[in-house]
C-alpha positions as CSV (number, residue, x, y, z in Angstrom):
1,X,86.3,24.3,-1.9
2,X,85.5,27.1,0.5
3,X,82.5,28.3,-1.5
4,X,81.1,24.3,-1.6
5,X,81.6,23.7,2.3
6,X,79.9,27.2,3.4
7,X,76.7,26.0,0.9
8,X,76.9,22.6,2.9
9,X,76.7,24.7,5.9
10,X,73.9,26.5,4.8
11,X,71.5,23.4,3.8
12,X,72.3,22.2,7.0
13,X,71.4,24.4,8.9
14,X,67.8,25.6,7.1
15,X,67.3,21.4,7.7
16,X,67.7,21.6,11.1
17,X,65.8,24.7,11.1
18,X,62.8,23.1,9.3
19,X,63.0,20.3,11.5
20,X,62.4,22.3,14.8
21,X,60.1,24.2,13.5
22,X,58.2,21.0,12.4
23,X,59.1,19.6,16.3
24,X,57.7,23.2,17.3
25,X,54.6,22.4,15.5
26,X,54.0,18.8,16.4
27,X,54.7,19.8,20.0
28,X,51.7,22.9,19.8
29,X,49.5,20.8,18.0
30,X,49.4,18.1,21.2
31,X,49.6,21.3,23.8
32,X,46.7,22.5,22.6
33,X,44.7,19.3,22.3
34,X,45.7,18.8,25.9
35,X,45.4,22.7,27.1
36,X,41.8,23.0,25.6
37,X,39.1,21.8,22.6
38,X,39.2,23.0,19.6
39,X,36.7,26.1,18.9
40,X,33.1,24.8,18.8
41,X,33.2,21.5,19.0
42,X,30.4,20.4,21.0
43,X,28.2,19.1,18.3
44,X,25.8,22.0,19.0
45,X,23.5,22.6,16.3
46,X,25.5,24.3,13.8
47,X,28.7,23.4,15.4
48,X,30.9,20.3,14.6
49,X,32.2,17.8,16.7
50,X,36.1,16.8,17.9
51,X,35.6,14.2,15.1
52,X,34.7,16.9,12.3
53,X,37.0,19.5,13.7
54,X,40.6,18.1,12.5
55,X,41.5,17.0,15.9
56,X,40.7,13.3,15.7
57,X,39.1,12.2,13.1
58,X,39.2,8.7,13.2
59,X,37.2,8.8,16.4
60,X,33.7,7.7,17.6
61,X,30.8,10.3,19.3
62,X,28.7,8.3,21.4
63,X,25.7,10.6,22.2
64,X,23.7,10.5,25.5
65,X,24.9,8.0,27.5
66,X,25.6,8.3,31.2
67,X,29.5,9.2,30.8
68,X,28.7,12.9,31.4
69,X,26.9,14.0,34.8
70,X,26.1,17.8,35.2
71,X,25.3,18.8,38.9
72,X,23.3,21.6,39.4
73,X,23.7,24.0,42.7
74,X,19.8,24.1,42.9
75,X,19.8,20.1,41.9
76,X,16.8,20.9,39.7
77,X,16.0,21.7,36.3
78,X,14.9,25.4,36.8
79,X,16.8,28.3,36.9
80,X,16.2,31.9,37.9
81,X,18.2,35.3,38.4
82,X,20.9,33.8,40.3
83,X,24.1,32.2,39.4
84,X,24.4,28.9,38.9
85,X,27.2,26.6,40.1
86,X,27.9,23.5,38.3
87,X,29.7,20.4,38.6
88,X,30.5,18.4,35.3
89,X,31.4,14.8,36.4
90,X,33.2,12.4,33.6
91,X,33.5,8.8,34.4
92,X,35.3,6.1,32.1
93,X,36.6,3.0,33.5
94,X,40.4,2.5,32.5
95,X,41.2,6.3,31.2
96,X,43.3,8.7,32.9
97,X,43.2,11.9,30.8
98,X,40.0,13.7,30.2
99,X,39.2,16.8,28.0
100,X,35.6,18.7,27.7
101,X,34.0,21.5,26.0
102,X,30.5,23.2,26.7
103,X,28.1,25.7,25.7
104,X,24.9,27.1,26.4
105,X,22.1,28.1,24.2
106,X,18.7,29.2,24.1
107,X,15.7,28.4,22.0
108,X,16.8,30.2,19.3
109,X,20.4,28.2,19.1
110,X,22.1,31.3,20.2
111,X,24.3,31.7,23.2
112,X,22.8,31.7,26.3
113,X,24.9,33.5,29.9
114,X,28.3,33.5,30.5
115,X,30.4,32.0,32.8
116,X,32.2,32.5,36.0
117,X,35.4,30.7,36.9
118,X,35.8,29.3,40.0
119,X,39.5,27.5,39.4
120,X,41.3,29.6,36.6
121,X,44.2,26.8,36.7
122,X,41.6,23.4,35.6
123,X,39.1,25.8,33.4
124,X,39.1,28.2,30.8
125,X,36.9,30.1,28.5
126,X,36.7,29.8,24.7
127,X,35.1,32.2,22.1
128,X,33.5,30.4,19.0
129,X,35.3,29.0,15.2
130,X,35.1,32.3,13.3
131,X,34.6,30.0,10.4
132,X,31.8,28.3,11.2
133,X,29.5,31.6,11.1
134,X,25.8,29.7,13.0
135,X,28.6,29.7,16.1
136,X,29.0,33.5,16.0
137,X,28.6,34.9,19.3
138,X,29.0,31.8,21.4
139,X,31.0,31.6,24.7
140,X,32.3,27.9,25.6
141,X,33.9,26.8,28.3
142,X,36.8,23.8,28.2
143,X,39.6,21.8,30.6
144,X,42.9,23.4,30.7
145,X,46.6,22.0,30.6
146,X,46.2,21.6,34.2
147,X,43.0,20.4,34.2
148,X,42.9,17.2,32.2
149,X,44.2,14.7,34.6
150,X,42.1,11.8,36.3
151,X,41.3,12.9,40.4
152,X,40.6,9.2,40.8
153,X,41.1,6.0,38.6
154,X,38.8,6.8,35.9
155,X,36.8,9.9,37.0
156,X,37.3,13.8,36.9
157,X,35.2,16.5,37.9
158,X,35.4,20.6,36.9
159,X,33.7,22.7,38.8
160,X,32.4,26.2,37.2
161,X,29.7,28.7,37.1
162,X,26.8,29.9,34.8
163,X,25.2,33.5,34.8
164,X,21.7,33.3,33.4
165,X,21.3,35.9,30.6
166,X,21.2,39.2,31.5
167,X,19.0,40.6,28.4
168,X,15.8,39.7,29.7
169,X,15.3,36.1,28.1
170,X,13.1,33.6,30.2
171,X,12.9,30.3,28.3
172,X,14.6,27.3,28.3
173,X,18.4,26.6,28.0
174,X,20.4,23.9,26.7
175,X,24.0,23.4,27.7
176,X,25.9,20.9,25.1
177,X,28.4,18.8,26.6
178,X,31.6,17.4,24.8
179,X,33.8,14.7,27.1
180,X,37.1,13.5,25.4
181,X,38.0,10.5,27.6
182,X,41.7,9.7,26.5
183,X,43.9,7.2,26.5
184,X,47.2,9.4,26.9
185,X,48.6,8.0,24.4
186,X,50.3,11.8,22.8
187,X,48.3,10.7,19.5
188,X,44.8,11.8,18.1
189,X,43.9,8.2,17.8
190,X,41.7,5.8,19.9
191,X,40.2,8.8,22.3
192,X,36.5,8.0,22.9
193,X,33.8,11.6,22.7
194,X,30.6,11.1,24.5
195,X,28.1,13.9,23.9
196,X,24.9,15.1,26.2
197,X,22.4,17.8,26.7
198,X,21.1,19.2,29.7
199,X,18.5,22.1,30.0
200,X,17.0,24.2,32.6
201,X,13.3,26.0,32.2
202,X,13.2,29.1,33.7
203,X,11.3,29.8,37.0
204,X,8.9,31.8,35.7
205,X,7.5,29.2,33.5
206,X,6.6,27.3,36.7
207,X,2.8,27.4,36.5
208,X,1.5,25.7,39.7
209,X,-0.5,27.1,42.4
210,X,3.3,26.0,44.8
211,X,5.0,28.7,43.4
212,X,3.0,31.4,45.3
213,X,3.7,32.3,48.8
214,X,4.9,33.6,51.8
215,X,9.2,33.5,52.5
216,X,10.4,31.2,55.4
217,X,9.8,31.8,58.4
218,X,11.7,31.2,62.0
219,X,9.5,29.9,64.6
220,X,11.8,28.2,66.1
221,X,16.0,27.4,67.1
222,X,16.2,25.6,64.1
223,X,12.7,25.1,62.8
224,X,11.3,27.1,59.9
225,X,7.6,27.4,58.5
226,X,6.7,27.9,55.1
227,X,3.3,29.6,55.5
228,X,1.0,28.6,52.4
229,X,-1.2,25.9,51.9
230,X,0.7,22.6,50.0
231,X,-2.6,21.4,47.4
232,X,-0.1,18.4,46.4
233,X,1.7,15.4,48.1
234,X,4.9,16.8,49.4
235,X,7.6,13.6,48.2
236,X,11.0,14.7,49.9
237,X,12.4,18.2,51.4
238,X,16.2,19.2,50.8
239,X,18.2,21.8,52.0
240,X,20.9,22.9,49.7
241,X,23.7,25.1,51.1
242,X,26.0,27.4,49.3
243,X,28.4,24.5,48.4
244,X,26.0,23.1,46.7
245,X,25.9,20.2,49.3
246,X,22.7,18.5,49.3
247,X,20.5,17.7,52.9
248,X,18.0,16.0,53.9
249,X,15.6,17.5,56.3
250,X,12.6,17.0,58.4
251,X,8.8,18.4,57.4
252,X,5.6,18.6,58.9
253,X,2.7,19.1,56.2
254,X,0.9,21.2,58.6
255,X,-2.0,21.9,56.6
256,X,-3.3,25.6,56.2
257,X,-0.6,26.8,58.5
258,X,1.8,25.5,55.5
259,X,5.0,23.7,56.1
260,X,6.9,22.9,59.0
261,X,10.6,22.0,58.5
262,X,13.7,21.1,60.9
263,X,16.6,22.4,59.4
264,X,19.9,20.6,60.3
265,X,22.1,21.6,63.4
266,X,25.7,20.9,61.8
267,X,28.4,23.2,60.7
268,X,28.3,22.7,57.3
269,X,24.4,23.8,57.0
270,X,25.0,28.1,57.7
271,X,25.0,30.7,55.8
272,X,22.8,31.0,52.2
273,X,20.5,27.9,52.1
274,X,17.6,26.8,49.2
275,X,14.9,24.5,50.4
276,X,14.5,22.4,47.2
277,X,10.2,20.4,48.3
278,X,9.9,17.9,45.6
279,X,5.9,17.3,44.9
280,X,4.3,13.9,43.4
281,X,4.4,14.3,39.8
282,X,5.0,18.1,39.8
283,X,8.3,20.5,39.2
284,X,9.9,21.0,42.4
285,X,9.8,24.5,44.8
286,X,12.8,26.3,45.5
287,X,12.6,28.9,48.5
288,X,15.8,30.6,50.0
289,X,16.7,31.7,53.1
290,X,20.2,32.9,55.9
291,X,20.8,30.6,58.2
C-alpha cells in the first residue's frame, strides 16, 4: 500500500513538473516574440521572413507599401562620415502592438555600419541566425519588451542610430525593414508583416558641379552666405538641426557672390545645423555649420 501511494506521488509530481515546464516554454515562446524578432528575419536577400522563420507562419508579407516610414536626420538619400539618426515610423489603423526588425547592407549583401542606441529600454541589437550561413556577419536591430506598444491609436515610432562603415566602403546601402503590426491577441495568428527598403548613396558619388565650394559664411546676425556660384534652379532651402527637426528658411540666389540665407531666430534652431538646398531635378546639397 505504501510502496503504490509513494509511486502515485511520484507520477504526480513529474506531471506537474512537465506541465510547468511546458507553461515555462509557452510563456518564453510569446516573451520573446514580444521582446524582439526572431534572428534574420527581414526578408533580406538570403534571410527569411517572420512567415519562414517558425514564428508565424500562417501570416501574410505585404512588401513596399507605405506602412513603414524611415526618417532620415539629413532628410535625404545620401550619407557621409557622420552618424546617422533615424526615425522608423509604423502606422496601421486599428493595431496596438507593433514589432520590427532591420538591417543594413551593402552592394555586396553584406552588413553595412552598426548602430547606436539612443533608448536602450524600446530598442535592442540582434546578431544574425547562425543557421542561415548568407546572414553571417550581419548586425540587426529590433523593438524590445518595452518597446512594442502603440504611442498613439495605431502608430509607433523607434528612434535609433546608424554608423556608416568604418572600413572604407563608399557605395550605396540598403537597410531592410520588417514591421509586425499585431493584433495582441498572445497568439502567432492573424499579425500582418509589411516589408520595405530604403537606401542611401554615399556623398562622394554626388557628381555635380554643387558639391564644390566654400563653407558658410556669417555676414550677418543671423544671415549666412554660401559663397559659390548655384549653375541650377535652387527649389527649397532647409535647415536641419541636431534633433533632426526640419526648417524652413529664407534664400537669396545672389548670383556669383553665391547664396544668401536667413537662418531662423528661435530656440530650437542652435547648436549643430545642416543646410539641406534642394535643386530642380538634381540630388540635394548638404553644408554644415554652429549656430
Amino acid at each position: 500500500m505504501k510502496s503504490t501511494l509513494l509511486l502515485t506521488l511520484i507520477l504526480c509530481s513529474t506531471f506537474v513538473s512537465i506541465a510547468f515546464a511546458v507553461s515555462d516554454d509557452t510563456y518564453s515562446e510569446k516573451l520573446l516574440k514580444s521582446s524582439g524578432s526572431h534572428e534574420s528575419s527581414t526578408g533580406a536577400p538570403g534571410e527569411r521572413t517572420c512567415a519562414q522563420s517558425g514564428c508565424h507562419e500562417m501570416s501574410e508579407i505585404i512588401n513596399d507599401d507605405t506602412t513603414n516610414t524611415m526618417i532620415f536626420s539629413d532628410n535625404d538619400a545620401v550619407y557621409d562620415n557622420a552618424m546617422e539618426g533615424i526615425r522608423l515610423r509604423v502606422r496601421k489603423e486599428g493595431k496596438v502592438k507593433f514589432g520590427f526588425q532591420i538591417v543594413c547592407l551593402d552592394s555586396l549583401n553584406k552588413n553595412a555600419g552598426s548602430w547606436v542606441l539612443l533608448n536602450k529600454e524600446r530598442v535592442q541589437t540582434q546578431g544574425a541566425d547562425f543557421s542561415i550561413v548568407s546572414a553571417a556577419g550581419r548586425k540587426y536591430v529590433t523593438h524590445t519588451y518595452k518597446g512594442n506598444l502603440a504611442q498613439s491609436p495605431g502608430e509607433i515610432y523607434w528612434d535609433f542610430a546608424w554608423l556608416p562603415p568604418s572600413n572604407g566602403y563608399k557605395g550605396k546601402v540598403t537597410f531592410y525593414v520588417m514591421s509586425n503590426c499585431a493584433n495582441n491577441d498572445n497568439t502567432n495568428g492573424g499579425d500582418m508583416f509589411y516589408a520595405s527598403k530604403h537606401s542611401l548613396q554615399h556623398a562622394s558619388t554626388m557628381t555635380s558641379v554643387e558639391e564644390e565650394g566654400n563653407s558658410p559664411l556669417k555676414i550677418g546676425e543671423n544671415t549666412w552666405l554660401i559663397p559659390m556660384r548655384f549653375t541650377r534652379k535652387v527649389n527649397r532651402v532647409t535647415c536641419i538641426d541636431i534633433k533632426g527637426r526640419i526648417h524652413d528658411i529664407d534664400w537669396n540666389n545672389q548670383g556669383d557672390q553665391g547664396l544668401e540665407l536667413s537662418l531662423p531666430t528661435h530656440s530650437n534652431a542652435k547648436g549643430f545645423m545642416t543646410i539641406v538646398i534642394e535643386f530642380d531635378g538634381g540630388l540635394p546639397l548638404k553644408k554644415h555649420l554652429i549656430l
